[in-house]
C-alpha positions in Angstrom: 17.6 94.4 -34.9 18.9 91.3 -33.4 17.0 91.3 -30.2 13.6 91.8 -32.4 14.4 89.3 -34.5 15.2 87.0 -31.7 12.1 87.6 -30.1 9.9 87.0 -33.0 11.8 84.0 -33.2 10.8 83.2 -29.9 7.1 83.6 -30.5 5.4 84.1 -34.1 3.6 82.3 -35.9 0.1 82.1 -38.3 -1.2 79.8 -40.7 -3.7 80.7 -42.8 -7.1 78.4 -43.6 -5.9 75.7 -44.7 -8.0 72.6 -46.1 -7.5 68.7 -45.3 -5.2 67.4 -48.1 -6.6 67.1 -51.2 -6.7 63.1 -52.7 -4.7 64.4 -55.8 -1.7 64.9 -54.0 0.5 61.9 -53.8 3.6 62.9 -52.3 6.6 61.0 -54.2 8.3 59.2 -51.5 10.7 57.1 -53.4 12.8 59.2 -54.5 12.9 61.5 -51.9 16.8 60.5 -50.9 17.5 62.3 -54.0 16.3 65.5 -52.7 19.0 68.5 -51.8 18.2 68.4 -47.5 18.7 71.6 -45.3 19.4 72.4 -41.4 19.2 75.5 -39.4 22.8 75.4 -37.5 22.8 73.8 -34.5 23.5 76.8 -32.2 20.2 79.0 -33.1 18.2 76.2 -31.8 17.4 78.0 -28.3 15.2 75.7 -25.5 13.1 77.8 -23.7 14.4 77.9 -20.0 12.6 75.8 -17.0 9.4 73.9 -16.8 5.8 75.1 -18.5 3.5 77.0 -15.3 0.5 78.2 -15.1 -0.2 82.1 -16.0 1.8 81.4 -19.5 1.1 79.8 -22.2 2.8 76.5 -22.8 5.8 77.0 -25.1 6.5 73.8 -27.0 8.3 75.1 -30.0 11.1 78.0 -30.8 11.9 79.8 -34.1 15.1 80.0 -35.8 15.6 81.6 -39.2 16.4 79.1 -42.8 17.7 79.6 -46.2 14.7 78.4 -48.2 15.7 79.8 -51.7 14.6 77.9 -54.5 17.9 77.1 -55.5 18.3 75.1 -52.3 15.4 72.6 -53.8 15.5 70.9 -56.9 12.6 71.2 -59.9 11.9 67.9 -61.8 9.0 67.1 -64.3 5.6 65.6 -62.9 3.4 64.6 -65.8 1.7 68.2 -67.0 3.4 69.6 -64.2 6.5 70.7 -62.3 7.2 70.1 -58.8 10.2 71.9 -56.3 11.2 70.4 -53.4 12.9 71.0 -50.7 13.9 68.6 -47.2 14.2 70.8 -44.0 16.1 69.1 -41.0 16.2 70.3 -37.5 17.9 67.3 -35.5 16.4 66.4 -32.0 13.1 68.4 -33.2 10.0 66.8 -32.0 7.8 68.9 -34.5 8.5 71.2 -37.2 6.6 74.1 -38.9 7.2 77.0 -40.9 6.6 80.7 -41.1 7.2 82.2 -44.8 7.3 85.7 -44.6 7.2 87.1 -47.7 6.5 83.8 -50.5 5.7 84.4 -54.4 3.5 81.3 -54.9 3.4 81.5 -59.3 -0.4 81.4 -61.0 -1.9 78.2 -60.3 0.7 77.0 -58.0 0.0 74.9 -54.3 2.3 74.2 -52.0 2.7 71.3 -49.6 4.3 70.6 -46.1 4.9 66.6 -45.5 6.9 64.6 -43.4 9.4 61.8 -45.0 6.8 59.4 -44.2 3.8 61.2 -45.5 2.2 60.3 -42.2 0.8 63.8 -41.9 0.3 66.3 -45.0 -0.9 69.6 -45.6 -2.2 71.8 -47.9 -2.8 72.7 -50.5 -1.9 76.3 -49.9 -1.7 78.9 -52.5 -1.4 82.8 -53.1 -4.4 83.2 -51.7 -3.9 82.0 -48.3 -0.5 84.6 -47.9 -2.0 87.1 -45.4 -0.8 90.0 -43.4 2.6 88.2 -41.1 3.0 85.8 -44.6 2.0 82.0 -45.0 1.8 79.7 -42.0 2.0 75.8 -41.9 0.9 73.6 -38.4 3.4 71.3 -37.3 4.2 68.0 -38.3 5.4 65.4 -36.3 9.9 64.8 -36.3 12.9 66.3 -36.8 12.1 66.6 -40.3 9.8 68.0 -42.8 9.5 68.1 -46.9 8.3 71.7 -49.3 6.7 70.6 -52.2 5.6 73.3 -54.4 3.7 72.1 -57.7 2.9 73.8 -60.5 1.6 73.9 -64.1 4.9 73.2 -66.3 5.0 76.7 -67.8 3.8 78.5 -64.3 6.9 78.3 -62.5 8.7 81.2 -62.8 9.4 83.3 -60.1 9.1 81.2 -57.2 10.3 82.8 -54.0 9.6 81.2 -50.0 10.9 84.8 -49.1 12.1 85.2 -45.5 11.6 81.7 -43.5 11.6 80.9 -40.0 11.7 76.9 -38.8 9.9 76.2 -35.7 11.5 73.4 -33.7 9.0 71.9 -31.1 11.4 70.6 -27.9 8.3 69.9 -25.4 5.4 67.5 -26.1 4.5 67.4 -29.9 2.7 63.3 -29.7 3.8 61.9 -33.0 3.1 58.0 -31.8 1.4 57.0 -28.5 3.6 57.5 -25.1 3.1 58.2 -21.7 0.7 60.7 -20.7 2.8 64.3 -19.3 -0.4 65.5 -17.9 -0.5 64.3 -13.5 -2.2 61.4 -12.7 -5.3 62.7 -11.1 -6.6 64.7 -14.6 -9.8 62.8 -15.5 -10.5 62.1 -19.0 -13.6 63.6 -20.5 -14.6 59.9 -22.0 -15.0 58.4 -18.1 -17.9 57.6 -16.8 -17.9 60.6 -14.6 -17.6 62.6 -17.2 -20.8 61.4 -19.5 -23.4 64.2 -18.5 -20.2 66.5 -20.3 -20.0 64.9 -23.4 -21.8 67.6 -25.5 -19.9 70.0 -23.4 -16.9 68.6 -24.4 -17.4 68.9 -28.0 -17.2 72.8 -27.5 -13.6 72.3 -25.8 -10.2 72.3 -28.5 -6.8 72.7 -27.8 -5.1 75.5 -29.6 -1.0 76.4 -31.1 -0.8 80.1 -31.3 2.4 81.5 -33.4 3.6 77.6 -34.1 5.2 77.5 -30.6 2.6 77.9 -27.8 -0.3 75.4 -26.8 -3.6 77.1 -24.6 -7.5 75.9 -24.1 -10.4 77.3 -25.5 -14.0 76.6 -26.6 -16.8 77.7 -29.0 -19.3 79.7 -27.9 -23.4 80.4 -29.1 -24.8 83.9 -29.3 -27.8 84.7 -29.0 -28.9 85.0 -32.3 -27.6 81.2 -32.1 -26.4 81.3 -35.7 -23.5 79.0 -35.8 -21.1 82.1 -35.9 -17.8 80.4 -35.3 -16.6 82.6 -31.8 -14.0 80.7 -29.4 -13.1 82.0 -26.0 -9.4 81.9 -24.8 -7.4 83.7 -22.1 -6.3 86.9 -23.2 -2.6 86.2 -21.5 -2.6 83.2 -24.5 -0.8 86.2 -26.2 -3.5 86.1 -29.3 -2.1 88.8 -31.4 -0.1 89.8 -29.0 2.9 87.8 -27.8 2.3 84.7 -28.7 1.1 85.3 -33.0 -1.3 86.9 -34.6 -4.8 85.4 -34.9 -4.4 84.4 -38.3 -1.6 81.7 -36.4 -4.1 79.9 -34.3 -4.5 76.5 -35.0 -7.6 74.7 -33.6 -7.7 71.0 -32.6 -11.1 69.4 -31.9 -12.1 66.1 -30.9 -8.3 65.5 -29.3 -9.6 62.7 -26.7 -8.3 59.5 -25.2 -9.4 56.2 -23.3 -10.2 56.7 -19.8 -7.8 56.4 -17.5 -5.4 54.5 -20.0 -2.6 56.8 -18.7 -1.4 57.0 -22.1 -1.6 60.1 -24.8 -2.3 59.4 -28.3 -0.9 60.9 -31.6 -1.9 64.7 -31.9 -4.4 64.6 -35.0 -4.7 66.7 -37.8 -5.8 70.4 -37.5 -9.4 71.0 -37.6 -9.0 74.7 -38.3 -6.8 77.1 -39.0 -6.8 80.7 -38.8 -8.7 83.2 -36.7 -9.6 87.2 -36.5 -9.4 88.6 -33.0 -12.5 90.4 -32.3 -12.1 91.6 -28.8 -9.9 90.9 -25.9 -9.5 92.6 -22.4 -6.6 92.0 -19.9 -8.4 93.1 -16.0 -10.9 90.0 -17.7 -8.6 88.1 -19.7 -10.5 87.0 -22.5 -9.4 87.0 -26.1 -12.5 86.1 -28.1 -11.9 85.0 -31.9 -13.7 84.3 -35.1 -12.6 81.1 -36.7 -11.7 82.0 -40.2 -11.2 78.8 -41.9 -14.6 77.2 -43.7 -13.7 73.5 -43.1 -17.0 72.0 -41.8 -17.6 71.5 -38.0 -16.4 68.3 -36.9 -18.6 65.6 -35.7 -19.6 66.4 -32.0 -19.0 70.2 -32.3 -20.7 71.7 -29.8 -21.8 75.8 -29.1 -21.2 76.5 -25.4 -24.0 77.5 -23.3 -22.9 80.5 -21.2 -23.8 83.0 -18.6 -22.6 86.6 -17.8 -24.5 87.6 -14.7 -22.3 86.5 -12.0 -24.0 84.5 -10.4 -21.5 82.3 -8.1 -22.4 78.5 -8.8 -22.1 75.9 -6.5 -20.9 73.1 -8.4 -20.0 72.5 -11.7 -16.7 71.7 -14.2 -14.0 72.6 -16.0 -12.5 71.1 -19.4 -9.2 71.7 -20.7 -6.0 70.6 -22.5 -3.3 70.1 -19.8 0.4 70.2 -20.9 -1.5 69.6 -24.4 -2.4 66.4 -23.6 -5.6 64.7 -24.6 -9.3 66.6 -23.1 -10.0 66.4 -19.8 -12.3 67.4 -17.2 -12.6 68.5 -13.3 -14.9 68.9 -11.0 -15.9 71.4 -7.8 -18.6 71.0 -5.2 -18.5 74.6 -3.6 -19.4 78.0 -3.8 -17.2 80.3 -5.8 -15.7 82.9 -4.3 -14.8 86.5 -6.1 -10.6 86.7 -5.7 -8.2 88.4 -8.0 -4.9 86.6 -10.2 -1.9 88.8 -11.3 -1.0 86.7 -14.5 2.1 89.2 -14.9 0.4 92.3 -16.3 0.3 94.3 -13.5 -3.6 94.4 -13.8 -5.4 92.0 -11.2 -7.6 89.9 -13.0 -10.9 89.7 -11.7 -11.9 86.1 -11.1 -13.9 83.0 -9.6 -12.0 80.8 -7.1 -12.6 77.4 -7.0 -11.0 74.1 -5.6 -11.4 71.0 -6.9 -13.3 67.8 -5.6 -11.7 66.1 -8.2 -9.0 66.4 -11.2 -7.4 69.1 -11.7 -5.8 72.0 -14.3 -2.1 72.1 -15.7 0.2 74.7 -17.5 -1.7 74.4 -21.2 -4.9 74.5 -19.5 -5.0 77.9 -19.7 -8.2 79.7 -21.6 -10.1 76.5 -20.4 -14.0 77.1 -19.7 -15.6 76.8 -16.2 -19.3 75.7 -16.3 -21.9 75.8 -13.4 -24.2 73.1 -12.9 -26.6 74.4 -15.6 -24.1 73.3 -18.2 -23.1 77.4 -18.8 -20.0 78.5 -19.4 -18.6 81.3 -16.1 -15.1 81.9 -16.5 -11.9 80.8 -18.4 -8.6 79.4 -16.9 -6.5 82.6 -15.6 -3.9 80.5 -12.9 -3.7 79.2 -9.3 -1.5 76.8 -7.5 -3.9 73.4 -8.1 -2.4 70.3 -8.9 -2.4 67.1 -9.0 0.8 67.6 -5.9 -1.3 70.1 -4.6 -5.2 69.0 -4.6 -6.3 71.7 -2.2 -5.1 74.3 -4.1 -6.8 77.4 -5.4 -7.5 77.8 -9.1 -8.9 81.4 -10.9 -10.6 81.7 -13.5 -11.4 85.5 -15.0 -14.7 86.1 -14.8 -17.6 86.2 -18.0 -19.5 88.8 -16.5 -16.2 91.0 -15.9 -15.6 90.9 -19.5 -19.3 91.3 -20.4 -18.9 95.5 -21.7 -15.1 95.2 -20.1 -14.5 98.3 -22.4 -16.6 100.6 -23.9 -15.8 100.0 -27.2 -16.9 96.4 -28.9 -13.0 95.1 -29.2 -12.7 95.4 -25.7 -15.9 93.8 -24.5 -18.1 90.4 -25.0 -21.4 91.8 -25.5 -21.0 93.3 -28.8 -20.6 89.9 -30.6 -22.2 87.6 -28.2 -25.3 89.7 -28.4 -24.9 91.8 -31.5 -28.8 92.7 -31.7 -28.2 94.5 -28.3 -31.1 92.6 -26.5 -29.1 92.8 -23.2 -29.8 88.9 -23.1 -26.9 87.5 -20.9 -28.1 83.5 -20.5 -27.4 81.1 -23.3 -27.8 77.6 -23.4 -25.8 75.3 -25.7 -25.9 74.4 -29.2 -25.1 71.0 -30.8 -23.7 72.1 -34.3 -25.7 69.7 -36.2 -28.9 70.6 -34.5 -31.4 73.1 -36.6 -30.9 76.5 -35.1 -34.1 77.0 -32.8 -34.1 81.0 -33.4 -32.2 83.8 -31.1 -32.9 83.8 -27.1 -36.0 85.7 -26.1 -35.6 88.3 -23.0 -37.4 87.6 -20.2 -35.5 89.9 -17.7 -34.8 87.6 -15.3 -31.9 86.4 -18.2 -30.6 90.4 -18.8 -27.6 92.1 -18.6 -27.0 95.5 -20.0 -24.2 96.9 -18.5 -21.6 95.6 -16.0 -18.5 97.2 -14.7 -16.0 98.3 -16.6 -12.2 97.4 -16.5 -10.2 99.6 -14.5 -6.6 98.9 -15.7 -6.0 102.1 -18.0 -5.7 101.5 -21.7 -5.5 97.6 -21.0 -8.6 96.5 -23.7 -9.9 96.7 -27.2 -7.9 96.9 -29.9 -9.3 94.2 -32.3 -7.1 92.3 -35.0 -3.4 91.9 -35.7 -1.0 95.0 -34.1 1.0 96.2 -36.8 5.1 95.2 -37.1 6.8 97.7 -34.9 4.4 97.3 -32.1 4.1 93.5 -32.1 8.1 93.6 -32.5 8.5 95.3 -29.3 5.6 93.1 -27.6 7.8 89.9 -28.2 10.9 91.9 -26.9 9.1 92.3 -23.6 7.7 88.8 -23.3 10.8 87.0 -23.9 12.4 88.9 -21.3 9.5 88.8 -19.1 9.7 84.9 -20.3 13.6 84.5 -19.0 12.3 86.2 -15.6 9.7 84.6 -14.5 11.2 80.8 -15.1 14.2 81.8 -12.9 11.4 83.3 -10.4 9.1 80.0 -10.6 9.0 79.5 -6.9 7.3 82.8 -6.2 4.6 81.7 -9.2 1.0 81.6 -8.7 0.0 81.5 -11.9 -1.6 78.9 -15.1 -0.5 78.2 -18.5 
């Protein structure tokens, strides 16, 4: 039981949808010294071993488990209401979140997550929002974080935060503006370069899966072009697997910086939170998600364009989040090339090789998009060796058309919810989220694709949605040992993160 519980330490996390804080809520900072403070002991705070590479996800966070009863807070009288509250200290934390397993929320009761400084809130959350692995909160920004549950004066019996875990971030959560960690040659998507990408762009977020790991994704169109909320990762993000379950993904949009300022601004707010996994495939590494949370789109959201007929572009770009830094873009000039990547599952992903004419992807850039010249998505960021050290390396990115009907089934392929009319339509162009829908993609043949191959890797896709307890348990067993081996093994690495 201890080894379990050390590995889900090491990896889960999921918050549920979770709204921009509400104007009511004024968080009582002046008496907050006054408040009964908690810390995890020192020891159970375990730093991931070696640097962030490419092929993994990039860990920024681990778990360790807390005391949260309520009789650790203190209740005090609030107008019409009561509120609890509670001051959880991790020292040397750059972020903190929370996992509550099992909480009792009591009718009509929200609960809150703040820093000391109120510089970042959120909530409200409430009964409602307690799914499957329990109630999930994104990070905020220090070494410390304040609970604040309030509730109607006579609704407060019965208040229970259940099991907790405390995620302390040790790598790269931005509370104030530093240094960039990404290498100097990444490009930022607002340089002039960069300006036929814009709308392309707006597609591209930066994601936290289980409160401690940081990939690259983007929203896709269909071809009923309908709005439906789908994003496109990497499959070896760990999505329900790993890493968290869906319901942990946290979505940031519109993460951007000056170009070429060589610094990294604060990490905004969350624009979503909360996903279902609808399909995912390892020989095409793909995990592709429903955003759950009904927050409007952000300003500048964009549908990507894609295309799952394989045809090998010449030129075109990626955009990604490397080490979690701000969006960024590069760009190639030649043909891709079919090769395969071995991302540690012991089933070759099939990908597109590219080299870069300029920039460059990082360990966080993983699940990033490729697009060909026409603006349409190809392929998402698998690994390779490219840097900015090493600008003539190789980078791999798992093929769309591989993943097109990957599996027979629908969790296991992209067809099935990219084209859910079954029109065999396999070239979409984008979609700015606040244009009118212009109506689903006509056929014309020369845009079909009814079937292409099917993975060969044995009992490797499908399987949509959250694995239950036991198997997810033994899944974070693995990877955290898998984890330990392959830092200690880096210089025989070929793979993205």
């Amino acid at each position: 039981m201890q080894l379990l519980r050390a590995a889900l330490l090491l990896a889960c996390m999921a918050p549920g949808a979770v709204p921009a804080a509400a104007p009511q809520f004024r968080p009582d900072l002046a008496t907050l010294a006054s408040v009964p403070r908690v810390e995890p002991p020192a020891e159970a705070v375990r730093k991931a071993l070696g640097e962030p590479v490419k092929g993994e996800p990039y860990q920024y966070a681990v778990a360790v488990d807390v005391d949260l009863a309520p009789a650790q807070g203190r209740w005090q009288a609030l107008g019409a209401q009561r509120s609890w509250r509670l001051r959880l200290r991790s020292p040397g934390a750059l972020s903190l979140s929370l996992q509550l397993e099992q909480p009792f929320l009591p009718d009509n009761a929200t609960l809150w997550i703040y820093d000391p400084a109120a510089g970042l809130t959120h909530g409200p959350f409430d009964a409602g929002q307690v799914g499957p692995s329990g109630l999930w909160t994104p990070p905020v920004a220090g070494d410390e974080l304040v609970i604040e549950v309030r509730a109607p004066a006579g609704d407060t019996a019965g208040l229970t935060l259940g099991k907790a875990r405390a995620f302390h971030g040790f790598r790269d959560w931005k509370a104030q503006t530093v240094p960039a960690k990404a290498g100097p040659c990444n490009i930022d998507v607002t340089c002039p370069q960069a300006l036929s990408w814009t709308a392309d762009a707006g597609a591209v977020a930066r994601i936290s899966i289980g409160n401690a790991f940081l990939c690259s994704g983007q929203l896709l169109n269909n071809v009923r072009q309908d709005k439906r909320r789908l994003f496109i990762t990497a499959n070896h993000c760990g999505v329900g697997e790993s890493s968290g379950p869906p319901e942990s993904v946290v979505f940031y949009f519109n993460y951007v910086g000056a170009c070429g300022d060589g610094i990294t601004q604060p990490v905004p707010a969350p624009t979503f939170q909360g996903s279902q996994r609808l399909a995912h495939d390892v020989q095409s590494d793909f995990t592709l998600l429903l955003i759950t949370d009904p927050a409007p789109l952000p300003v500048g959201a964009y549908f990507a364009g894609w295309d799952a007929t394989g045809v090998a572009a010449t030129s075109g770009a990626a955009i990604h989040h490397p080490n979690g830094d701000e969006k960024k873009i590069a760009f190639f000039n030649t043909l891709l090339t079919h090769d395969t990547i071995d991302v540690g599952t012991g089933c070759a992903v099939a990908a597109w090789e590219v080299q870069w004419a300029s920039g460059t992807t990082e360990a966080g850039s993983s699940g990033g998009g490729l697009w060909d010249a026409s603006h349409r998505l190809v392929g998402v960021l698998s690994g390779g060796l490219a840097s900015c050290a090493n600008p003539t390396g190789s980078d791999y990115f798992a093929r769309l058309d591989r993943g097109w009907t990957a599996g027979a089934a629908a969790a296991g392929q992209l067809k099935a919810h990219l084209d859910p009319d079954d029109t065999c339509v396999a070239i979409v162009p984008g979609l700015d989220s606040a244009a009118p829908s212009p109506g689903a993609v006509a056929p014309t043949g020369a845009n079909q694709l009814c079937q292409g191959p099917r993975s060969t890797c044995s009992g490797e896709s499908g399987g949509g949605g959250a694995p239950d307890t036991a198997a997810l348990a033994l899944l974070l067993v693995a990877a955290a040992v898998r984890r330990r081996l392959q830092h200690h093994q880096q210089h025989a690495r070929d793979r993205h993160g």
